[in-house]
N, C-alpha and C positions, 0 to 999 in steps of 0.2 A: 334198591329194590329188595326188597323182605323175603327169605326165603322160609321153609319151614320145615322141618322134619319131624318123625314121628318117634316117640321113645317109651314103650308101654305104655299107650293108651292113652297119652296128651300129648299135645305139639310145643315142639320147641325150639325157637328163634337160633337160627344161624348165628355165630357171632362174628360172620365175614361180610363185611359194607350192608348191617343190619339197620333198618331204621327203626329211630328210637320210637319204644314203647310209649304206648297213650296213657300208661303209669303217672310219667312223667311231665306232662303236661302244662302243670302248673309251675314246673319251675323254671327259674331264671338263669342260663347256662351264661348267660352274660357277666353272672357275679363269679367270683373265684373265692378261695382264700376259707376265712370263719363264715363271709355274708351264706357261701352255696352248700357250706357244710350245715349253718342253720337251716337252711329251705329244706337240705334233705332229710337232715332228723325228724320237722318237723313230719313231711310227708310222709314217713316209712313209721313213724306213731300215729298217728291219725289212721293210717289205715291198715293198722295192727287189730285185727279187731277181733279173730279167733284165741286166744290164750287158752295154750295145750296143759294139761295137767304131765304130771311126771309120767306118771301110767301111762297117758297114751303116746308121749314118747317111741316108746314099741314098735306098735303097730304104725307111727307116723312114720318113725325111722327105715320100717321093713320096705315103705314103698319109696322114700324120697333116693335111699341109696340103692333101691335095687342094680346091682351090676348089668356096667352099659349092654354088656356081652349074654350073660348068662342071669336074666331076671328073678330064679329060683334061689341065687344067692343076694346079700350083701358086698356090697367093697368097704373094705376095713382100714378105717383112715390109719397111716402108718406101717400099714403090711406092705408087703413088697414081693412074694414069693413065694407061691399056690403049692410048688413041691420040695419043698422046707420040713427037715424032718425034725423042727421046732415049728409046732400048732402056729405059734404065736407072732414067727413072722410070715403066715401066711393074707394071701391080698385079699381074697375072698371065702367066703361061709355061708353055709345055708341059712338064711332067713328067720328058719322057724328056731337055730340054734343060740336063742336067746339064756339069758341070767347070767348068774354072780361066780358059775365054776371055770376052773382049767378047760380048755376048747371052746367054749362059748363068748358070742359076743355081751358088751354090755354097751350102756351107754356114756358117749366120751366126753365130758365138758372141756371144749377147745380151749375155752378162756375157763382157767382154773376159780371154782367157785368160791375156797377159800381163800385166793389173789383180788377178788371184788370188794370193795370196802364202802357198805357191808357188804359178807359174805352171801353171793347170789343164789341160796338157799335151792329150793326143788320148785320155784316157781316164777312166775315173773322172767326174768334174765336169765336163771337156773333151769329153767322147761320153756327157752325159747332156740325151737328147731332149725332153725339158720345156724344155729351154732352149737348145738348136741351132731354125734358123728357114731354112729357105728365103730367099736376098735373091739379087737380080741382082747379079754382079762387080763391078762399075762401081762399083753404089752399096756394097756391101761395106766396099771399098776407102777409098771418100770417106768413110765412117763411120768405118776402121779402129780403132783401140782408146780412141775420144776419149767422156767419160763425157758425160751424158746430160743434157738442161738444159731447160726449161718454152720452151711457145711457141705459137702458133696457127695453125688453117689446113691443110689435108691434105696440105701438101708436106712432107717432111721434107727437113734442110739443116743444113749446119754454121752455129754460131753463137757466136759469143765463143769458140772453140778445143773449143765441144763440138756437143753431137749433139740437135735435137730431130727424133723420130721420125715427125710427121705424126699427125693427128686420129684416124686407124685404128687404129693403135698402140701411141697411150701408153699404156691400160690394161694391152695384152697386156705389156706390158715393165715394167711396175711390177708385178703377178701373178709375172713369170717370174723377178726381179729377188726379192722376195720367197720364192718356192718356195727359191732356190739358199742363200740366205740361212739359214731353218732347217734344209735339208737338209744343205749343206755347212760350215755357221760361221763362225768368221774365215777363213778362204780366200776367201770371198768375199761380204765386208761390203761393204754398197749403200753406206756412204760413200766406196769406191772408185770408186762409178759415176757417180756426181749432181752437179752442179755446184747445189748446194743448202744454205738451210739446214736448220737439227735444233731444229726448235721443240717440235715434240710427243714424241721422244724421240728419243735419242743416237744408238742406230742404226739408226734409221730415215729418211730425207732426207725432208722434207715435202713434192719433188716426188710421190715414189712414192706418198705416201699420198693423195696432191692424184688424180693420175692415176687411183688403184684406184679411188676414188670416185666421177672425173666420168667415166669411161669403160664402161659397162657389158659384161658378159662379151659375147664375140661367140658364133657358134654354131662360129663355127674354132678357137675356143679348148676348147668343151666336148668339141667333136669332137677334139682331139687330146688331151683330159684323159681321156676313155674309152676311147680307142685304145690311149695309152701304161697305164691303169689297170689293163689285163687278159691275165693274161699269157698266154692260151691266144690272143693272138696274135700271129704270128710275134714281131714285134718291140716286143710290149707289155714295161714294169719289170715291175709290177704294182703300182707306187706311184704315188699322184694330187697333181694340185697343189690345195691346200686352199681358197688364196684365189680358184683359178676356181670350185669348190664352192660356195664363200661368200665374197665380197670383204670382208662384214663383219667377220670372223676379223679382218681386219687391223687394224681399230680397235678389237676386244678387245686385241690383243696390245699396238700400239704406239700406240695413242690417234690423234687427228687428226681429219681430216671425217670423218662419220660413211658408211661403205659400204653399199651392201642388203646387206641381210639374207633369206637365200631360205631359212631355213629355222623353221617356226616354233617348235621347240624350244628354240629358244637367243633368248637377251635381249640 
């Protein structure tokens, strides 16, 4: 049965015994493996069909992350703590306290642009909002393009020359991490990202698949997978990410712990 909530002014799918979206439709849950990993790339290009400019980034980002709690702010992928008398590991910011200075958000490329080959520029892969993120300067910077590695605790922080993102997070970055992955292909293969190994398959890192699993979808992440899912508005694609849909998907595709499964049509 479908339930539906409201979250600034669009509705958004429960992810408890949700039925699957009419997104989906066309595809074949019966395949697994590379056959259902094709179907979905194909579907989530096909109907890609708004291409955000870098500019509007901005404005895309002030609404998709608006914080669940308090709308007037941002949540700031990698903060962890509002009364940190370091700016920069705070969880949320005002909105409007956009640019390039100390205190100010910018915008985060999850999958580092210069780890894409070629490098995913300001457009295309590089200005696509399923995977740009609201982060404070500071900590931006301290992340810069360094790949992603397991670890505990809400703090995020560098560690061995890489990046763990804090207990909030590491689902949303193995999801976003994945989405780029079938949407965009080799450009930007998650072995570029992970300080990990490839137990369960080649191109998968077993962090991510570790993360999809222990992490469960947030309600910031549904609410930005229906924002950007609909293009009547302003700055929707009108393409979804699958694994916030269903995190399951991911262990059809690429095997490993087993994710929920929200939908009960598929096995």
């Amino acid at each position: 049965m479908k339930k539906v909530l409201f979250i600034f002014g669009f509705s958004a799918l429960t992810i408890l015994n949700a039925q699957m979206p009419k997104y989906y439709k066309s595809i074949n849950f019966n395949k697994k493996g590379n056959d259902l990993k094709k179907e979905l790339a194909s579907l989530i290009k096909t109907t890609h069909k708004n291409n955000l400019t870098y500019k509007e980034l901005w404005k895309a980002l002030a609404i998709t992350d608006a914080d669940t709690k308090n709308p007037k702010n941002v949540a700031l992928i990698y903060g962890f703590n509002d009364q940190s008398k370091n700016k920069d590991e705070n969880r949320t910011r005002s909105k409007t306290n956009t640019g390039g200075n100390k205190g100010q958000w910018s915008r985060e490329h999850v999958y580092p642009k210069s780890l894409g080959k070629p490098n995913l520029g300001q457009s295309g892969p590089g200005a696509d909002a399923h995977m740009m993120r609201p982060a404070d300067v500071t900590r931006n910077t301290k992340r810069s393009n360094l790949p992603f590695i397991d670890g505990t605790g809400k703090n995020s922080k560098r560690d061995n020359n890489a990046w763990y993102p804090g207990n909030e997070w590491k689902g949303d970055i193995a999801r976003i991490i994945m989405y780029m992955y079938v949407r965009y292909g080799d450009q930007t293969h998650p072995n570029r990202v992970a300080k990990s190994k490839n137990t369960y398959h080649k191109d998968m890192p077993d962090l991510f698949l570790k993360w999809n699993a222990d992490d469960p979808v947030s309600k910031l992440e549904i609410q930005r997978n229906n924002y950007l899912g609909n293009l009547a508005n302003t700055f929707g694609q009108g393409n979804r990410n699958p694994f916030i849909d269903n995190p399951y998907l991911a262990t059809k595709i690429w095997g490993g712990p087993k994710a929920k499964n929200n939908w009960k049509e598929i096995k």
